[in-house]
C-alpha positions as CSV (number, residue, x, y, z in Angstrom):
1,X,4.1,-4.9,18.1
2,X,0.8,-4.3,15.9
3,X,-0.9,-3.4,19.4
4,X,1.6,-1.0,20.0
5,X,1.4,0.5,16.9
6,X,-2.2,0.8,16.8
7,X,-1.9,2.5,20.3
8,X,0.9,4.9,19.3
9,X,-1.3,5.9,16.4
10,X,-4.4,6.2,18.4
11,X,-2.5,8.6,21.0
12,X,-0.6,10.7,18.1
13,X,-4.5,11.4,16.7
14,X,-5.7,12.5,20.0
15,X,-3.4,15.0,21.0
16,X,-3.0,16.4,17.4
17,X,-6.7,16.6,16.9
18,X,-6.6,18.8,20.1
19,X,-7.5,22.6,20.2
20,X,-6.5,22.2,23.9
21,X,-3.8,20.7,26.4
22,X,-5.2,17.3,27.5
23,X,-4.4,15.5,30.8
24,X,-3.6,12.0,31.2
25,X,-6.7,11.1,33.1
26,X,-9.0,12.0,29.9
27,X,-5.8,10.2,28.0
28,X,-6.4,7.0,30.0
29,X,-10.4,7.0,29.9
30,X,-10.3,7.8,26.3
31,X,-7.8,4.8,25.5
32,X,-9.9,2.3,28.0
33,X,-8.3,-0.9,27.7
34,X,-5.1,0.3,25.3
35,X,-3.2,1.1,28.6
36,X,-3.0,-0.7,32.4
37,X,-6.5,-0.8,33.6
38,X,-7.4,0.4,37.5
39,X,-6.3,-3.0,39.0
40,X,-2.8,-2.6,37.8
41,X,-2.8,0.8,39.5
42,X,-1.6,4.0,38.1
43,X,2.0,3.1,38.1
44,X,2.0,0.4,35.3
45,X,0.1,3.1,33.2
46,X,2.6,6.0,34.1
47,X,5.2,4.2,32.7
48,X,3.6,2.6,29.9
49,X,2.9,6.4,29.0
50,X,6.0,7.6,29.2
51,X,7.3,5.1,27.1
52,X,4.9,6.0,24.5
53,X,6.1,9.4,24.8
54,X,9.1,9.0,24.3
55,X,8.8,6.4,21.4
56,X,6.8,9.6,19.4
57,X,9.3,12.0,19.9
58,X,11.8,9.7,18.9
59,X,9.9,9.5,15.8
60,X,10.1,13.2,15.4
61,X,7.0,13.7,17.0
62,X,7.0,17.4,19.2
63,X,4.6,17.2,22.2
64,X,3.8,20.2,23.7
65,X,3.1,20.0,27.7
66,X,1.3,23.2,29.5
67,X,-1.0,24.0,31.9
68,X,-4.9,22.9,31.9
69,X,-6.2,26.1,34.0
70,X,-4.9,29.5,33.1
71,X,-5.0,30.4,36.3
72,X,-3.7,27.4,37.9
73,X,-0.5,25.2,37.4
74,X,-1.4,22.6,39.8
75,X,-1.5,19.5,36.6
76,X,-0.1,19.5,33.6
77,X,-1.5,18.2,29.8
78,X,-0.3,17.8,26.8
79,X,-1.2,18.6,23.0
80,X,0.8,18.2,19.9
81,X,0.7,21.2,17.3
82,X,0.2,20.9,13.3
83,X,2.9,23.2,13.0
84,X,5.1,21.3,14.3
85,X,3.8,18.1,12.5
86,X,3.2,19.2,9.1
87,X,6.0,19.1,6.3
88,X,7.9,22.4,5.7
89,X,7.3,23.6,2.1
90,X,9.1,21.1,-0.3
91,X,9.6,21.9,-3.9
92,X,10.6,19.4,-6.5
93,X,12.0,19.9,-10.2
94,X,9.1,18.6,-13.1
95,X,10.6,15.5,-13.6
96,X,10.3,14.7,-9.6
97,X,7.0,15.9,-9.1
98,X,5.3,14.0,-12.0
99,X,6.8,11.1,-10.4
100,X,5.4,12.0,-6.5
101,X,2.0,13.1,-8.8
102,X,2.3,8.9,-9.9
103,X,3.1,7.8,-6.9
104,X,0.2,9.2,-4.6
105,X,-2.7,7.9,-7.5
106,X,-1.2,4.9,-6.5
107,X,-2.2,4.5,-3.1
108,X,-5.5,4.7,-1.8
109,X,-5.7,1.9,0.5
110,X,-8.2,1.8,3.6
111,X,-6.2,0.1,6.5
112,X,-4.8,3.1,7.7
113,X,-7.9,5.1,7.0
114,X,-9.7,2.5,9.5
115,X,-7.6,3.1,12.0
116,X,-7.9,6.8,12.0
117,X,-11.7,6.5,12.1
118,X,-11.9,4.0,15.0
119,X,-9.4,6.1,16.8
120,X,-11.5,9.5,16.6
121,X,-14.9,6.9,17.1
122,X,-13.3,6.3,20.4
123,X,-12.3,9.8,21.4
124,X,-16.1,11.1,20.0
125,X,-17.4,8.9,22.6
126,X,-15.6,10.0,25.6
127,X,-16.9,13.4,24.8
128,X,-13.6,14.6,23.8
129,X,-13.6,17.6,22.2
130,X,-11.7,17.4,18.4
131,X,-10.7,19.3,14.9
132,X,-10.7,16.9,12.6
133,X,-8.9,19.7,10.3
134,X,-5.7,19.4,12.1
135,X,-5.7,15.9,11.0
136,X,-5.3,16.9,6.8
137,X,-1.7,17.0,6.8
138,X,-0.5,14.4,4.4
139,X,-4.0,12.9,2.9
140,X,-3.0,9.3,1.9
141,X,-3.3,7.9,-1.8
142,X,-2.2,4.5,-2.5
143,X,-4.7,1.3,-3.9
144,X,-4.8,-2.1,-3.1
145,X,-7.9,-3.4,-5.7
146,X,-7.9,-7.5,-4.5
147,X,-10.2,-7.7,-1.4
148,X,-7.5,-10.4,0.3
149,X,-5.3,-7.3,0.8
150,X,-6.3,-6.2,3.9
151,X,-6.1,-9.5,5.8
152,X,-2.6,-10.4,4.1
153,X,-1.7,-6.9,5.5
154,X,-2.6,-7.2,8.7
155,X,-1.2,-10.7,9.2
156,X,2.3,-9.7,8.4
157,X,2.2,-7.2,11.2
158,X,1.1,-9.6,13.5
159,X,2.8,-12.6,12.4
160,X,-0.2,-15.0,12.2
161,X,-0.5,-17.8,10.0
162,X,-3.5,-17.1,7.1
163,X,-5.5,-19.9,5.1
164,X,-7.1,-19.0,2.5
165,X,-8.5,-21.1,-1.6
166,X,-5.9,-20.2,-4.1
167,X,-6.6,-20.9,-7.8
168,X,-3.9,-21.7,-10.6
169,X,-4.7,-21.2,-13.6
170,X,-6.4,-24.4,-14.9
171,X,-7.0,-25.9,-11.7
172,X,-9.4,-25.9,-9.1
173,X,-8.9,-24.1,-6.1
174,X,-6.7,-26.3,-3.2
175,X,-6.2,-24.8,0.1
176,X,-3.3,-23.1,1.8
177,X,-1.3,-22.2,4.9
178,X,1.2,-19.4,5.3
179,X,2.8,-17.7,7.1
180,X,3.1,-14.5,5.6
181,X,6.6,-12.5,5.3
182,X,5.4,-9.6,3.5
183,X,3.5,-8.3,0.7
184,X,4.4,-6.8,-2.6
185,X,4.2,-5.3,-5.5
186,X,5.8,-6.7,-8.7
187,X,4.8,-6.0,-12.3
188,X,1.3,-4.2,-11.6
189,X,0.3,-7.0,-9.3
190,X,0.5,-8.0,-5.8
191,X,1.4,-10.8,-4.0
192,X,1.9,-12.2,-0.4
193,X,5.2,-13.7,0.6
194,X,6.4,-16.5,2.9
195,X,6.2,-20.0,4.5
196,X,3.9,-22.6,3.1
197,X,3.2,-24.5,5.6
198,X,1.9,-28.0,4.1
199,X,5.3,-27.4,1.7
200,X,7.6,-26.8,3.7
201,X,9.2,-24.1,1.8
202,X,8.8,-20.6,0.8
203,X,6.6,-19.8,-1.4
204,X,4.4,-16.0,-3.3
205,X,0.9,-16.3,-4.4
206,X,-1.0,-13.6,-6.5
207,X,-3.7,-11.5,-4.2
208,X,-6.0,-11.6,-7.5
209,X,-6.0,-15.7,-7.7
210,X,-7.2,-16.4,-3.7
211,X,-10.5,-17.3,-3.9
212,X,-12.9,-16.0,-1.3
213,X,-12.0,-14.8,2.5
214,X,-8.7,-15.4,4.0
215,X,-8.4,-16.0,7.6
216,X,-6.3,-15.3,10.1
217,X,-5.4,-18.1,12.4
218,X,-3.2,-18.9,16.1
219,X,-1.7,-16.7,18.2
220,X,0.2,-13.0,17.3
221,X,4.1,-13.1,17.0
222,X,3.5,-17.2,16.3
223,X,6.5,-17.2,13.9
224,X,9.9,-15.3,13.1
225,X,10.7,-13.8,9.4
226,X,13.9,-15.3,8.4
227,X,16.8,-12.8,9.6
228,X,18.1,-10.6,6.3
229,X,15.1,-11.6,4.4
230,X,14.2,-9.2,1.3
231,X,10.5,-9.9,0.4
232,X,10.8,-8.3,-2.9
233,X,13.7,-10.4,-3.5
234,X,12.0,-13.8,-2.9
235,X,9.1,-12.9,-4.7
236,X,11.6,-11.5,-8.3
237,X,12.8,-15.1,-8.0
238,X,9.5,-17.1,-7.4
239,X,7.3,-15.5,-9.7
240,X,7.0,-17.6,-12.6
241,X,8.0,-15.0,-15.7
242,X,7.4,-15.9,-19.1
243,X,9.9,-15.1,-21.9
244,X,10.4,-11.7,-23.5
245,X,8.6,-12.0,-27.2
246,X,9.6,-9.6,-29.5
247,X,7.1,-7.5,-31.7
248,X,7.1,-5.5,-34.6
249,X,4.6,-2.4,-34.1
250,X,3.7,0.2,-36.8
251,X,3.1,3.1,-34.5
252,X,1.9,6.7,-35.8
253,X,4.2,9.7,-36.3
254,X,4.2,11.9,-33.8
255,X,2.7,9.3,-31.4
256,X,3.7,6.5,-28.5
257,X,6.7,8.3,-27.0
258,X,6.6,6.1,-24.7
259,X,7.2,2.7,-26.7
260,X,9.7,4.8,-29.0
261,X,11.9,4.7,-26.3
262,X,12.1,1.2,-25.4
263,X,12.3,0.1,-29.0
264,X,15.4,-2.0,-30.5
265,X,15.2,-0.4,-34.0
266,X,12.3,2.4,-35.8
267,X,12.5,2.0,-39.1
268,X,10.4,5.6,-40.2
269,X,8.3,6.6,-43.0
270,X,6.8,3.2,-43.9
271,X,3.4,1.9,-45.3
272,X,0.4,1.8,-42.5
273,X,-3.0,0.7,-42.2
274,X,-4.3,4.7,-43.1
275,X,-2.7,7.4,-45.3
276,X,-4.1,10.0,-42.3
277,X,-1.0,10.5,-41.1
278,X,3.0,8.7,-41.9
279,X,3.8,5.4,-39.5
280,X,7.2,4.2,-38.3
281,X,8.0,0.5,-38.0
282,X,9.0,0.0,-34.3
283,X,10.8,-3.3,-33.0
284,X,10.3,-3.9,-29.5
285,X,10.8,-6.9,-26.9
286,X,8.4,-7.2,-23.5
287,X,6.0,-9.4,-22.1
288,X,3.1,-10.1,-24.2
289,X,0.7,-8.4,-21.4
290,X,2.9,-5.5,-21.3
291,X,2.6,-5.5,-25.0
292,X,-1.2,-5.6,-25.3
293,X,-1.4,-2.9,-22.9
294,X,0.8,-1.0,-24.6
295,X,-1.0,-1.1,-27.7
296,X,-4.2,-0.7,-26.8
297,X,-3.2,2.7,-24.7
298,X,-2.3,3.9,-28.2
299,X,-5.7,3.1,-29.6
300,X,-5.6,3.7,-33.2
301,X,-1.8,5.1,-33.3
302,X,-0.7,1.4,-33.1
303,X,-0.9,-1.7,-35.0
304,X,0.7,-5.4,-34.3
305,X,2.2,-6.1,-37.3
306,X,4.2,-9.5,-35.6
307,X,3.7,-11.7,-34.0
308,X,0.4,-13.1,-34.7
309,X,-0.3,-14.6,-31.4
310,X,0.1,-11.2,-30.0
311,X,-2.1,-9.8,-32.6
312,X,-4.8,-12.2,-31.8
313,X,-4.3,-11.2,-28.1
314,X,-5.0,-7.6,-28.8
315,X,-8.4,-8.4,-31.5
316,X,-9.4,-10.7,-28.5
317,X,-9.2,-7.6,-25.7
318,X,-11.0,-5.5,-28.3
319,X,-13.5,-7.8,-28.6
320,X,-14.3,-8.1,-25.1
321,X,-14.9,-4.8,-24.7
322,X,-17.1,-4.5,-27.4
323,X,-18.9,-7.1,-26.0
């Protein structure tokens, strides 16, 4: 399936990097060893063609077929148009669009970007002649930080088993086997879901604790995910989730609109560290890392009054940055 895709992607970026129709022999010798080679003769690469085809128009995909000569109609090729690939214009309320605006900072992950490149790498070396302009339709933007990403990633769409160090906190790294369902995101963080192997049982580690490269192992499509499996499910109920504290903040007038609206109780008008400005007294409930974020965003509109563990936490971040 991850072959497939890879070659469905890799034919999409050819014919829409196009300025010209293309014919299937340049389609074939561009995409050497993707489709049936000579020795399978051109039947088993007609049909695997059409099949791709028809699998990108089914995704929406409009491919154009005309004539490669102007003069003569004697073979046919076949280009797809940005037109008819690019979004129509979309327009969103304030509310929606500062949430699309969040969304794409999110994502700026290189997998995909990868692909692209080795895809126009092969198509520069045939000699094939592209616009790589006709490729900026939908620039992506999502980020994946923890260098085991990319392998977890790809493992999941090919169904191979990974093996990687993974470090608890406190203990020294023990290796693993998996077979991976999926991976998430959950709480700022992500994690890789699925089948221990040496346990027996499913299990979600966190991408930031694996400890040097992970590595895929066996064959592709070497096990089945669980029929009406829900990664994000599995990992909401395996990740270990501390207790909500609750805190008492004295937060700036004017200030921390985003806290105010979470809180339990604000209690206004009460004495703060400064006389710069009037405080409130805000009661709030989260978990402690939340928390410490939260006040630390603020800077020097916020001040743990309670707990004093959580207090500490915060003097302790400040600290470190100092330092």
């Amino acid at each position: 399936m991850a072959e497939k895709s890879e070659r469905l992607l890799n034919l999409y970026i050819m014919l829409l990097a196009q300025t010209r129709f293309v014919s299937k022999r340049d389609i074939r010798r561009a995409h050497y060893g993707e489709y049936p080679d000579n020795t399978r003769g051109d039947e088993a690469f007609e049909k695997a063609f059409e099949r791709d085809k028809e699998d990108l128009r089914e995704l929406g995909v409009v491919i154009e077929v005309g004539s490669l000569d102007g003069y003569f109609e004697d073979e046919q090729g076949y280009r797809i148009s940005p037109d008819t690939s690019s979004l129509p214009e979309i327009t969103f309320e304030a509310d929606e669009a500062a949430v699309l605006g969040i969304a794409a900072r999110a994502w700026e992950q290189a997998t995909l970007a990868r692909a692209t490149t080795e895809a126009m790498r092969k198509l520069a070396a045939q000699g094939v002649e592209i616009d790589t302009s006709r490729l900026d339709l939908v620039p992506p933007s999502l980020r994946a930080e923890e260098p085991a990403f990319d392998a977890c990633w790809e493992a999941t769409q090919k169904r191979r088993v990974i093996t990687f160090d993974y470090r608890r906190p406190g203990e020294d790294p023990a290796r693993r086997r998996l077979q991976p369902w999926g991976v998430v995101r959950s709480s700022g963080r992500w994690y890789v879901v699925g089948f221990d192997l040496d346990r027996q049982a499913e299990r979600v580690f966190r991408l930031s604790r694996v400890q040097g490269k992970v590595t895929l192992t066996g064959k592709t499509a070497a096990y089945d995910v669980p029929a009406g499996t829900d990664v994000k499910l599995v990992a909401h109920r395996l990740v270990h989730r501390t207790p909500d504290i609750e805190a008492t903040l004295l937060v700036r007038q004017r200030t921390g609109v985003g806290v105010r609206r979470i809180a339990a109780a604000v209690e206004e008008d009460v004495t703060g560290p400064d006389e710069l400005t009037a405080w409130d007294r805000l009661t709030v409930s989260g978990q402690v890392r939340d928390l410490v974020n939260t006040v630390l965003t603020l800077g020097s509109n916020a001040v743990v009054e309670a707990p004093d563990d959580l207090r500490a936490e915060v003097i302790a971040r400040l600290e470190g940055v100092i330092a």
